[in-house]
C-alpha positions in Angstrom: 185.6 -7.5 -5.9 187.9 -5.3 -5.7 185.5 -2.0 -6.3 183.5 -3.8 -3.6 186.2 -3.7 -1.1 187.5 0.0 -1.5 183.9 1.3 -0.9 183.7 -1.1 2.0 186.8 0.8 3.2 185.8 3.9 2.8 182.6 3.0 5.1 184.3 1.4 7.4 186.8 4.4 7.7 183.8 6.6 8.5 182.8 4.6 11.2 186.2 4.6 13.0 186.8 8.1 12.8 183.1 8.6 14.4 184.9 6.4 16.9 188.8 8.1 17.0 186.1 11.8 17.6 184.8 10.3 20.6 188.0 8.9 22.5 189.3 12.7 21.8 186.7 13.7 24.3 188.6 11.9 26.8 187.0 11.8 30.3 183.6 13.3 28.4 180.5 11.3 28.8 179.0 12.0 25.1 176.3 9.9 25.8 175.0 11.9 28.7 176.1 15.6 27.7 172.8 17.1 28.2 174.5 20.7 27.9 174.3 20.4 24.2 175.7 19.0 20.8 179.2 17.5 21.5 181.4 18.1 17.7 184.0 15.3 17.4 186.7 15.4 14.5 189.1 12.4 13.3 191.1 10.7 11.1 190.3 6.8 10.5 192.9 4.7 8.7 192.2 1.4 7.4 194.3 -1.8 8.2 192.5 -4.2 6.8 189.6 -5.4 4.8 187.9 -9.1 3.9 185.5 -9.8 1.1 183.0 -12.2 1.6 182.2 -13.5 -1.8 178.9 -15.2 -1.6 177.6 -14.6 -4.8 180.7 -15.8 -6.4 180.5 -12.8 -8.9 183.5 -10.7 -9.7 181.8 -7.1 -9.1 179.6 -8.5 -6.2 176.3 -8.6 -5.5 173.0 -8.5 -3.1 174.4 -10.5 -0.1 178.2 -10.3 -0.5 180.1 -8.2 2.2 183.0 -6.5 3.4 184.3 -6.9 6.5 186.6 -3.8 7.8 189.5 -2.4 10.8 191.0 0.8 11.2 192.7 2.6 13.6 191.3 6.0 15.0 193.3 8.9 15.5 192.5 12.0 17.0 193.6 15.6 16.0 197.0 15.1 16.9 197.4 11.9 14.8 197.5 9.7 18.0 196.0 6.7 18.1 193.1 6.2 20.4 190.6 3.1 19.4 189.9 1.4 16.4 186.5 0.4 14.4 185.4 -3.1 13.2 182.6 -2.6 10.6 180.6 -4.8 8.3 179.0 -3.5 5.1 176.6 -6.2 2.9 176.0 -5.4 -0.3 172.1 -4.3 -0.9 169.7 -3.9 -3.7 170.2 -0.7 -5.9 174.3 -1.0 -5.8 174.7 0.4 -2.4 175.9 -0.9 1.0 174.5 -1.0 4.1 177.5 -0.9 7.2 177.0 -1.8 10.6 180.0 -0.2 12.9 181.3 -0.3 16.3 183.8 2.2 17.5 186.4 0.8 19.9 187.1 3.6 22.1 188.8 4.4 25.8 186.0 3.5 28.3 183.3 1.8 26.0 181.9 2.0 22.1 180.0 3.8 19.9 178.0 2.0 17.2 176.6 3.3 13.7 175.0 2.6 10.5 175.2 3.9 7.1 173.8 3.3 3.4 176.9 4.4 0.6 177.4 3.6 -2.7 179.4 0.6 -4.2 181.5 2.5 -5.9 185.3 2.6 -5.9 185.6 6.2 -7.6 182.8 7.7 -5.5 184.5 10.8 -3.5 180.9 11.6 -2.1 180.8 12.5 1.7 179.1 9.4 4.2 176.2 10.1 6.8 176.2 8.2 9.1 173.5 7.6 11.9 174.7 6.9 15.4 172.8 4.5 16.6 173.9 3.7 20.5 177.0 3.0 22.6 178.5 1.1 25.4 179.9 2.3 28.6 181.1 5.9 28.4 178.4 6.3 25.2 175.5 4.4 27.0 172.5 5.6 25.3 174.6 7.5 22.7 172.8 9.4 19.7 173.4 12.1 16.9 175.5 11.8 13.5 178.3 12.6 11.6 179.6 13.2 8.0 182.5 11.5 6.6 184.7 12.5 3.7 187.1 10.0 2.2 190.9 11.6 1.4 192.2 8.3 -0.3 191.1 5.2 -0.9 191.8 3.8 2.6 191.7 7.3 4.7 188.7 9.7 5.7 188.0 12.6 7.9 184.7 12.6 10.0 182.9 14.7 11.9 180.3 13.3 14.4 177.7 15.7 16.1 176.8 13.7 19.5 173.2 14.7 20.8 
């Protein structure tokens, strides 16, 4: 369980600094750029992190899932949104996380596929998959490295 939950962290991490990259933009519509690639960079901190045990096994299995907040932060180390994600345990010992990015004038959502595993140092991909508000119709993807077990540093390339 607990394995499960640091990787589920780390995911969800990814996600939120996708999200903490995009409220740097500020007044920016990322969604609507047209003039090119938009580079975001953050720092995602977790804050919390539920296991949802429901195949009653200790190292988890298909079906079980990790549900995940952390705060954003931009370059500066200011605070500027915060990412709910929720990663289910999949066939082959990998996760599959579903993210939305809580961010100054609408959201950002994303998907990844990452290993279950609590040492794994390996960089995230994540898709960017759509957006509300600000990030209507939002698209691209980022890269996100874990530093510790509960912080990571992304970059998201918005379309």
């Amino acid at each position: 369980m607990q394995i499960f939950n640091r990787t589920m962290g780390r995911v969800l991490v990814t996600a939120l600094v996708a999200a903490a990259v995009a409220a740097a933009l500020g007044g920016v519509s990322l969604a609507r750029a047209g003039s090119g690639d938009v580079t975001l960079r953050l720092t995602e901190v977790q804050d919390r992190a539920t296991f949802v045990n429901v195949t009653h096994t200790q190292q988890g299995g298909p079906g079980d899932q990790v549900v995940l907040r952390s705060t954003l932060k931009n370059a500066a180390g200011k605070r500027i949104g915060f990412s709910s994600l929720i990663c289910e345990m999949v066939l082959g010992h990998k996760l599959q996380c579903n993210g939305v990015l809580h961010l100054p004038g609408g959201t950002l959502t994303g998907t990844a596929l990452v290993p279950a595993s609590e040492s794994s140092r390996a960089p995230t991909h994540i898709a960017i998959t759509g957006g509300t508000g600000r990030y209507d119709q939002a698209a691209g993807q980022g890269v996100s490295i874990p530093k510790s077990d509960t912080v990571s540093s992304t970059v998201i390339d918005l379309d």
